[in-house]
C-alpha positions as CSV (number, residue, x, y, z in Angstrom):
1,X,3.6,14.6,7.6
2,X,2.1,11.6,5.4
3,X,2.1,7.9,6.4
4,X,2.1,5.2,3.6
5,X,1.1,1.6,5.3
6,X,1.9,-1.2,2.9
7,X,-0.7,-4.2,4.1
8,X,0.4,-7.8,4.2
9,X,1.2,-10.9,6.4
10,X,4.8,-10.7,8.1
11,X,7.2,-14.1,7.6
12,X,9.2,-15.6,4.4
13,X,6.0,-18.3,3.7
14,X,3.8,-15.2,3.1
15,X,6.5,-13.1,1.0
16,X,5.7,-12.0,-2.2
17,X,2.3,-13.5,-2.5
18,X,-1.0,-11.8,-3.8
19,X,-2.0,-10.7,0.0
20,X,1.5,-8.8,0.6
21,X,1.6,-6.4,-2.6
22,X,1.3,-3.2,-0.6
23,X,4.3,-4.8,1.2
24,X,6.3,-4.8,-1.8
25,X,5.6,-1.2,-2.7
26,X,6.5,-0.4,0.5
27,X,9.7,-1.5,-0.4
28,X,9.8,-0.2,-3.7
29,X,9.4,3.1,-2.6
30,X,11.5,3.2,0.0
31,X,14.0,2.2,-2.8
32,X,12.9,4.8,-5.1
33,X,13.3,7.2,-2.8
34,X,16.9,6.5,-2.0
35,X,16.0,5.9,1.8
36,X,17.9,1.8,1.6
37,X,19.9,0.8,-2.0
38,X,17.4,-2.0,-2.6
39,X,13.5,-3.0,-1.9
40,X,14.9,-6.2,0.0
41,X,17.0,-3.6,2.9
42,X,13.8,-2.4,3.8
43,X,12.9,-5.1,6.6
44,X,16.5,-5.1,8.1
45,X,16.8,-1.4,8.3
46,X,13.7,-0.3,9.2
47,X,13.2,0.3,12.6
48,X,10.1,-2.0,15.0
49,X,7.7,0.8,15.9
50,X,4.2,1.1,15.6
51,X,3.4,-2.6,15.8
52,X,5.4,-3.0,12.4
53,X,8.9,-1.9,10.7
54,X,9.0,1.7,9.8
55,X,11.5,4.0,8.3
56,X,10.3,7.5,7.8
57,X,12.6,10.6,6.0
58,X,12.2,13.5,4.2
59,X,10.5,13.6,0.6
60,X,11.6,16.6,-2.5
61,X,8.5,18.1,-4.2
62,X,8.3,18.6,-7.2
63,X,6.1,21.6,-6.7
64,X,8.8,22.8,-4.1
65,X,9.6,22.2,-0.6
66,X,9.7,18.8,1.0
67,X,7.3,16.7,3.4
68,X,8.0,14.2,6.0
69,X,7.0,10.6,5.3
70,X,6.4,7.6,7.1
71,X,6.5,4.3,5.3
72,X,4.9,1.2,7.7
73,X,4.8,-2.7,7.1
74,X,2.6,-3.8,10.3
75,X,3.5,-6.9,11.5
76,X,0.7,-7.8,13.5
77,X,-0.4,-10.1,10.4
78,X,-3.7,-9.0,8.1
79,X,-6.9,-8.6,10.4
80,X,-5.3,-6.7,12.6
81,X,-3.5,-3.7,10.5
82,X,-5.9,-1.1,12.2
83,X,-3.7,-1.1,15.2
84,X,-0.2,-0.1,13.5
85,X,-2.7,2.7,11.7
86,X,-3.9,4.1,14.5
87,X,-0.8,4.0,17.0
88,X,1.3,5.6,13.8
89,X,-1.6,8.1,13.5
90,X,-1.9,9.0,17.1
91,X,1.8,9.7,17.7
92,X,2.2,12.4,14.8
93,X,-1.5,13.2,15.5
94,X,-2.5,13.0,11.9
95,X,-6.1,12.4,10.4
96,X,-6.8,9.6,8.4
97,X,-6.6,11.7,4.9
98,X,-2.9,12.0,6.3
99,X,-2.7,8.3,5.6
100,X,-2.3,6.2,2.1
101,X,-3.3,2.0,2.6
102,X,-1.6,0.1,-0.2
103,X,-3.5,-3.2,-0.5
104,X,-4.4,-5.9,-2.9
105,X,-7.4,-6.0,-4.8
106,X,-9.2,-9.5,-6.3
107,X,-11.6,-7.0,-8.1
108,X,-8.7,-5.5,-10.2
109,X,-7.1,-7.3,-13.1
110,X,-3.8,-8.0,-12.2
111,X,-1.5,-4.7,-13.0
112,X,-4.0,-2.3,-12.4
113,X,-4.3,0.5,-9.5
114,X,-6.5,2.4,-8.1
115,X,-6.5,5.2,-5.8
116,X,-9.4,6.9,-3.9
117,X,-10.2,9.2,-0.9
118,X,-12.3,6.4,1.3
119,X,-14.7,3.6,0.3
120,X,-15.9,0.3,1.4
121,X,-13.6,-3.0,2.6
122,X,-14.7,-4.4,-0.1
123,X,-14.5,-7.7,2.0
124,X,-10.7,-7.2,2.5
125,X,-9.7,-8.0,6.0
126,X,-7.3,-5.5,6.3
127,X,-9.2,-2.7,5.6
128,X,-12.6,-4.0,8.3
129,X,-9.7,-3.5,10.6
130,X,-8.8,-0.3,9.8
131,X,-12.1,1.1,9.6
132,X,-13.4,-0.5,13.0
133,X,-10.5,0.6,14.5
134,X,-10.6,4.5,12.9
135,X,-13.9,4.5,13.7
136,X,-14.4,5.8,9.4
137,X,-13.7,4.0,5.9
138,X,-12.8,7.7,5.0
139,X,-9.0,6.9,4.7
140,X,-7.1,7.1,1.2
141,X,-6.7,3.7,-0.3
142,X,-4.4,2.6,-3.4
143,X,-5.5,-0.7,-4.6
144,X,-3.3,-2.8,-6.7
145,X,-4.9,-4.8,-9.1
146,X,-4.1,-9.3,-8.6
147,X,-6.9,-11.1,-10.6
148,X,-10.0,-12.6,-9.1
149,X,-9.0,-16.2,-7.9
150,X,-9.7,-19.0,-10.7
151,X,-12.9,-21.6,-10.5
152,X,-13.0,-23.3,-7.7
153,X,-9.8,-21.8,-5.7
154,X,-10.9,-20.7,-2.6
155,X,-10.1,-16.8,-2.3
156,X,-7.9,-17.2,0.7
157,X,-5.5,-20.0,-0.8
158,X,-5.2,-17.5,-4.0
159,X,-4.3,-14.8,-2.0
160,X,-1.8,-16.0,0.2
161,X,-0.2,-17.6,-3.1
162,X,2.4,-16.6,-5.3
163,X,2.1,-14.5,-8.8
164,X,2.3,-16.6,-11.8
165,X,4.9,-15.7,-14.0
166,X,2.5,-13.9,-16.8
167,X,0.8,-11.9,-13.0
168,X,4.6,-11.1,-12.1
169,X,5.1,-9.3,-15.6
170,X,2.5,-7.1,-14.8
171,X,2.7,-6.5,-11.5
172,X,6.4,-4.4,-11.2
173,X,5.5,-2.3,-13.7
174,X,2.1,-1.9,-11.6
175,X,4.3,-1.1,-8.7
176,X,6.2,1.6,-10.4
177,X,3.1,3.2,-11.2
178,X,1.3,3.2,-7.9
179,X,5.1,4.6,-6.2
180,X,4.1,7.5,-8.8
181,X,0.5,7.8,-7.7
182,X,1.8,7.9,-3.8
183,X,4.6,10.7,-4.5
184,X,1.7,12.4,-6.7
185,X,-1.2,12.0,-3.4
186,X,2.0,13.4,-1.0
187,X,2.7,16.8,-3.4
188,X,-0.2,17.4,-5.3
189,X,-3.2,15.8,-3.0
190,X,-6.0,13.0,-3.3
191,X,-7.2,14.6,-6.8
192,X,-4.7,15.1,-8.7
193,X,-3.5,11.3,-8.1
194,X,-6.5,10.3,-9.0
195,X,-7.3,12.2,-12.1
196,X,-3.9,11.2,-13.6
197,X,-3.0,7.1,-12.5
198,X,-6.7,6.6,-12.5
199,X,-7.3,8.1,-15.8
200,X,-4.2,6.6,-17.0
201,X,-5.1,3.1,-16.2
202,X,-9.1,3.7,-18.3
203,X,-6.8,5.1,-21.2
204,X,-4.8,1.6,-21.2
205,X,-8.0,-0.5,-21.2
């Protein structure tokens, strides 16, 4: 059993801004995954559990077999996403490796992912939660790239606004890539994600 929690801020003024990317692969994988026909189903078929909307299924290896998976959208807004973490974890009693955050990342040019076994917050509210909360920042993390906020813009009106047009270009092909690295972390493990999506994203630069 794996869990996937997409961080961001529930409510249509928060929807598809920079703070709610692990939101929209969330959906995105759900979609890819054949679970609902389009990213946009996810919040009205997913069930409230957890503090959040969930829908969980099964998942085909490619190295054979299957897995369960558990795909979570916590509603309890940003600084408090530790709580749908834990009670999700708790349930299945999982560990946090069994558990992928999807996030945004200021320190990331827009486009770009990252994924990794644990780390620091990196001053991103939703992750202080989880850790204070798990009592350990050794979690699995996927970070997707949305540009440092401009002169002058404070960071939390840049997050909580929307991609420009030339950030939008680069983030859905981002998102395809980071549903790879998630099915890649659920068959093949932590290091194998990491060796090809984060190799593949030096080899771009």
């Amino acid at each position: 059993m794996k869990i996937v929690v997409g961080l961001g801020n529930p409510g249509r003024e928060y929807a598809a801004t920079r703070h709610n990317v692990g939101f929209d692969l969330v959906d995105q994988l759900a979609a890819r995954l054949g679970w609902i026909g389009k990213p946009e189903q996810f919040d009205t078929q997913a069930r409230t559990k957890f503090h959040g909307l969930a829908l969980d299924g099964t998942i085909s290896l490619a190295s054979g077999g299957s897995d369960k998976l558990l795909l979570v959208k916590p509603m309890t807004y940003m600084n408090l996403s530790g709580r749908t973490v834990l009670a999700a974890m708790s349930f299945y009693q999982l560990t946090p490796a069994d558990v992928l955050v999807v996030l945004d990342d200021i320190a990331l040019p827009s486009g770009k992912i990252r994924i990794r076994p644990g780390g620091s917050s990196g001053g991103h509210n939703g992750l202080k939660d989880i850790e204070q909360v798990l009592g350990t920042s050794q979690y699995p993390r996927l970070r997707i790239g949305v540009d440092a906020p401009p002169p002058r813009v404070p960071q939390k009106d840049y997050v909580l606004g929307k991609f420009t047009p030339d950030q939008r270009s680069r983030i859905d092909p981002a998102l395809g890539r980071a549903a790879g690295a998630v099915v890649t972390w659920i068959d093949k493990g932590i290091e194998m994600a990491m060796s090809q999506f984060n190799a593949e994203e030096k080899t771009k630069e």
